[in-house]
C-alpha positions, 0 to 999 in steps of 0.5 A, a space after each residue: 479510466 485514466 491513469 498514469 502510466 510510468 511506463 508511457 509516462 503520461 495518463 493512459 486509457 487503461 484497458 486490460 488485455 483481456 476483457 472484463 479481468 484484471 490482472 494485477 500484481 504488487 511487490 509484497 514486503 521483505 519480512 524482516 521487520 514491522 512495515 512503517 507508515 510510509 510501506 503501508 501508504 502504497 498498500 493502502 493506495 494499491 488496495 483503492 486501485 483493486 477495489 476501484 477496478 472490483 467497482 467499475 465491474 471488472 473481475 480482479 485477480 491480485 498477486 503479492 509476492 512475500 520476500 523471504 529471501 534473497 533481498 539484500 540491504 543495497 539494491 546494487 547486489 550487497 551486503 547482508 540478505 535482509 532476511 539473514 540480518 533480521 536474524 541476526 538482530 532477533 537470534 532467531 531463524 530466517 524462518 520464524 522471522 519471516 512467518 512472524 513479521 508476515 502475521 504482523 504486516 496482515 495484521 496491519 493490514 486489517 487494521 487499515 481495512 487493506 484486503 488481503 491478495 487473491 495470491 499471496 506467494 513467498 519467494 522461498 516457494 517458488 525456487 523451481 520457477 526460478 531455476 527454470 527461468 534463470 536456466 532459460 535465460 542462460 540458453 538464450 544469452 541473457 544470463 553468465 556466470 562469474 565468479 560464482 553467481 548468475 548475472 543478467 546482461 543488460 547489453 543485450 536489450 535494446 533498451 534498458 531504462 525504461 521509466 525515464 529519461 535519464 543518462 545512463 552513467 546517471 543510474 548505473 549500479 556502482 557509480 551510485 553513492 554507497 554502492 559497492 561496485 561488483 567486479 564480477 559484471 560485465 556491465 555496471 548495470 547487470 544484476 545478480 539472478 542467483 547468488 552461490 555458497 561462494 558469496 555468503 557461507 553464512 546465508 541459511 537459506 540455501 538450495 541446489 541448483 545448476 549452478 551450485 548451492 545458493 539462492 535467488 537474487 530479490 529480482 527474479 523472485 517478483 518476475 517468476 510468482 507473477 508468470 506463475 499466476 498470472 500468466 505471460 501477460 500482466 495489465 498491471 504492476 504496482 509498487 512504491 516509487 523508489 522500486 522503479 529502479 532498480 526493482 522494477 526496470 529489473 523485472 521487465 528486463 529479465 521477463 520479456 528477455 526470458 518470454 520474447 514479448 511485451 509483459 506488462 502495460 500498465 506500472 502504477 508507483 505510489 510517491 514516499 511519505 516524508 516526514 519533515 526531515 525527509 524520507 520515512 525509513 526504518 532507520 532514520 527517527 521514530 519508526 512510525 507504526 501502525 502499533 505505535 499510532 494506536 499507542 498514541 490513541 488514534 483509530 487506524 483508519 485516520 490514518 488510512 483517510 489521512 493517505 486518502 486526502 492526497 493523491 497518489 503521486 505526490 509526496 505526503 508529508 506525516 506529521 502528528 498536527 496533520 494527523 490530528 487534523 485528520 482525526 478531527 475531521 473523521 470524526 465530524 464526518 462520522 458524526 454528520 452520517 450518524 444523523 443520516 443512519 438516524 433518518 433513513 427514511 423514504 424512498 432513494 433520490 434517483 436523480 440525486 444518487 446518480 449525480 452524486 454517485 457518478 461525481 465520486 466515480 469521475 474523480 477516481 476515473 481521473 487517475 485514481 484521484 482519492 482526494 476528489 472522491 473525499 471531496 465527492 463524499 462531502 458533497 454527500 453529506 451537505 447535500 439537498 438529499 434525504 437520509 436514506 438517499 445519503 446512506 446509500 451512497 456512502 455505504 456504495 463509496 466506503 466500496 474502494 475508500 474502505 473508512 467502516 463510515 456507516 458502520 461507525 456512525 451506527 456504533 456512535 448511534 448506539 452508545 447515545 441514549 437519545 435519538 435526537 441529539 443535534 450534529 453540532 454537540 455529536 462533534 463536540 463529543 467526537 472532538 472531546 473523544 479525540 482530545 482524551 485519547 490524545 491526553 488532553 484532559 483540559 480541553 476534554 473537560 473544557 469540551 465536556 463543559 461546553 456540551 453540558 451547557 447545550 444541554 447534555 450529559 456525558 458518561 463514560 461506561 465500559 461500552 463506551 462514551 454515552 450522552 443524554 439530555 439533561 
C-alpha cells in the first residue's frame, strides 16, 4: 500500500514496524459539544483507513484519545478550557458535559457506520502518565517552569517543524492573528505541558502535582495515551489537516524528546469540508449535524458515501444539491443491488471476481483513493457477471466502505410484494422516497404518476413503501 506521508511529504510504501500488526492512533473529539459534519469527515476517512489495513490482512489496534481537559479555545495556550466553557454555556458540570457529548459523538458514529477504537481513553484518566512524562522531560532539559506552568523548549530540538517547509517567523505562536502572546516562554513556539491554579482559579478539573495543583496542556495528553497503549513505537497518526500544527508538530516534540528515538513513521491528516463560505466550524453558519441531516430526511450514510466520492486530501465542499445528488445516486445503487440479491444464483465467477476484486483493492492501495473504489463498485454493478457473483463482491467492499448496500437492497426486496419488478421503476421508487423526505410532494406525486404508467401501484404502509403490479 502507497499512502501519503505528511511527514516525508510524498507517498510512502507503508510498512508497519512489526510485521502483520498495525498500531494506529487517532485524535478523538474535545467534548464539549456535538461533532459537525466537517470532524465527522475525518472519523469517517480514518475508520476506511482501519478497515482497509483489517482487509488487507493486517492485525489493527486502534487508540483515540477523548479530550475532556486541558484543550483551550486558541491552540497557542489561551483562553478558556473548552470543556470549562461548554460548562459555562450548559450550567452543568465539565463532568456531565464530557459524558454526555462523548454518548453523542458514539452515537454519531454508529449511525455513519464509524467502529468504535480498540481503546478509547479519556485525557482526565491518564493524569499519572502525564506527571510522569512531564517530570521526565524536566530531568532531561526539555521542560521549565515560569510563572507557574510547565513549558516545553523547542530550542533544544534540532528541528521542530517538522510537516512543511515554512519559515519559522511563518507559524511561531504569537506572531499569529488572534493569538495572545504568553510572556511566560522563552520561545514563541514553546508550549504549555501543565498549567497550575495560578493561571485559571475557575478551571474545575484539577489535580496534585509537582508543580502545584493544576491540570494538563491539550498536547501531552495525545502523546501520553498513545506510549500507554500502544508502546514507544507507533506506525501511524491520524487526524484532521488543521492539527498538524500546532497539535501534531507538538506531540512528536515532546515524545521523542521524553523517549530518545523516532516515534512514529506514518501521519495521515484528512483535508477540511467547506461550505461555500469557507471552512466548516461550530461557529460560523448553520452547525451542521449528523441530528440536523436526519431532521432534513436524509439517510446518514449518504453522508458518509458523499465523503467517500472524494479523496481524502482534497478539500470537500458540503452543500445541500451536492448531498442531494448523493442521495440519488445511493439509491439508484442500492436499487440495481436489490435485482442481484433477487438473482443470486449460480456458481461464483472466479475470474471475474478476481478481476473486479483486485481493481477496488488497487484503488485503495493507491493512498486510500475511495473515490476510485466507488468507481470499482460501479464496475460491479454493470458488470458481465451473474447475481451471485455481483453480491459477493460487494458484501466483500462494504468491508472498508461500510454503506449497509446488500443489506439495504435486501429491505428494499422485502417491502415490495413482486419479484420481478424492473430496475428502472425501483429508481423511480428510490428517487420518489427521496423527493418526499425532501418535502417535494409534487415531484413525488409526479414520480408516482410516472410509475403507475409502467404499470405499478405504490403503498405507503407503517412498514414502509410497497409496490406491486397493477
Amino acid at each position: 500500500m502507497q499512502i501519503y506521508n505528511t511527514l516525508t511529504r510524498k507517498k510512502d510504501e507503508f510498512k508497519p514496524r512489526f510485521d502483520g500488526k498495525v498500531s494506529m492512533y487517532t485524535c478523538g473529539p474535545t467534548v464539549y459539544h456535538y461533532a459537525h459534519i466537517g470532524n465527522l469527515r475525518s472519523y469517517i476517512m480514518e475508520d476506511v483507513l482501519e478497515k482497509f489495513f483489517r482487509f488487507s490482512g493486517y492485525d489493527v489496534k486502534r487508540v483515540m484519545n477523548i479530550t475532556d481537559v486541558g484543550h483551550l479555545t486558541s491552540d497557542g495556550d489561551t483562553g478558556d478550557d473548552k470543556m470549562l466553557k461548554g460548562a459555562k454555556r450548559e450550567k452543568k458540570t465539565v463532568m456531565e458535559i464530557a459524558q454526555f457529548y462523548t454518548d453523542a459523538f458514539f452515537a454519531d458514529c454508529k449511525k455513519l457506520n464509524i467502529k468504535t477504537p480498540d481503546v478509547v481513553e479519556p485525557a482526565t484518566g491518564c493524569i499519572d502518565e502525564f506527571i510522569k512524562v512531564i517530570s521526565s522531560l524536566m530531568e532531561k532539559g526539555f521542560a521549565y517552569e515560569a510563572g507557574g506552568n510547565i513549558y516545553f523548549d523547542t530550542s533544544k530540538l534540532k528541528q521542530y517543524y517538522v510537516f512543511n517547509d515554512f519559515k519559522e517567523e511563518d507559524l511561531a505562536v504569537g506572531v499569529r492573528e488572534g493569538v495572545e502572546e504568553d510572556t511566560n516562554k522563552r520561545n514563541k513556539a514553546d508550549f504549555v505541558l501543565w498549567f497550575t491554579k495560578s493561571k485559571f482559579d475557575d478551571q474545575e478539573l484539577k489535580w496534585d502535582s509537582p508543580w502545584g495543583i493544576g491540570y494538563p496542556g491539550w498536547h501531552i495528553e495525545c502523546s501520553c495515551i498513545s506510549m500507554k497503549h500502544l508502546g514507544e513505537y507507533l506506525d501511524i497518526h491520524c487526524g484532521g489537516i488543521d492539527n498538524a500544527f500546532p497539535h501534531h508538530t507538538n506531540e512528536i516534540a515532546q515524545s521523542e524528546a521524553y523517549i530518545g528515538h523516532d516515534w512514529c513513521n506514518y501521519w495521515f491528516h484528512v483535508h477540511h469540508l467547506n461550505t461555500n463560505s469557507g471552512k466548516m466550524s461550530k461557529s460560523s453558519g448553520e452547525f451542521l449535524t449528523v441530528s440536523l441531516l436526519e431532521s432534513k430526511g436524509y439517510d446518514p450514510l449518504v453522508y458518509r458515501f458523499f465523503c467517500l466520492n472524494s479523496h481524502y486530501r482534497k478539500s470537500l465542499v458540503f452543500s445541500y444539491e451536492n448531498l442531494d445528488n448523493s442521495a440519488v445516486a445511493f439509491n439508484k445503487i442500492i436499487a440495481k443491488i436489490a435485482t442481484f440479491v433477487k438473482d443470486d444464483k449460480g456458481e461464483i465467477d472466479k475470474a471475474k471476481y478476481d478481476e473486479l476484486y483486485n481493481s477496488f483493492k488497487d484503488a485503495l492501495d493507491n493512498d486510500l483513493n475511495t473515490s476510485l473504489a466507488i468507481t470499482a463498485l460501479y464496475d460491479v454493478l454493470k458488470a458481465d457477471a451473474n447475481g451471485k457473483t455481483k453480491v459477493a463482491l460487494i458484501n466483500e467492499f462494504d468491508k472498508v466502505l461500510s454503506l449497509d448496500l446488500v443489506n439495504k437492497a435486501e429491505k428494499l426486496c422485502e417491502n415490495n410484494e413482486e419479484d420481478d419488478i424492473p430496475a428502472d421503476v425501483m429508481e423511480l421508487v428510490e428517487k420518489r422516497k427521496q423527493a418526499r423526505a425532501e418535502k417535494n410532494f409534487a415531484l413525488a406525486d409526479s414520480l408516482r404518476d410516472e410509475i403507475a404508467g409502467m404499470g405499478y401501484v405504490i403503498e405507503e404502509t407503517r412498514q414502509g413503501t410497497k409496490i406491486r403490479k397493477k
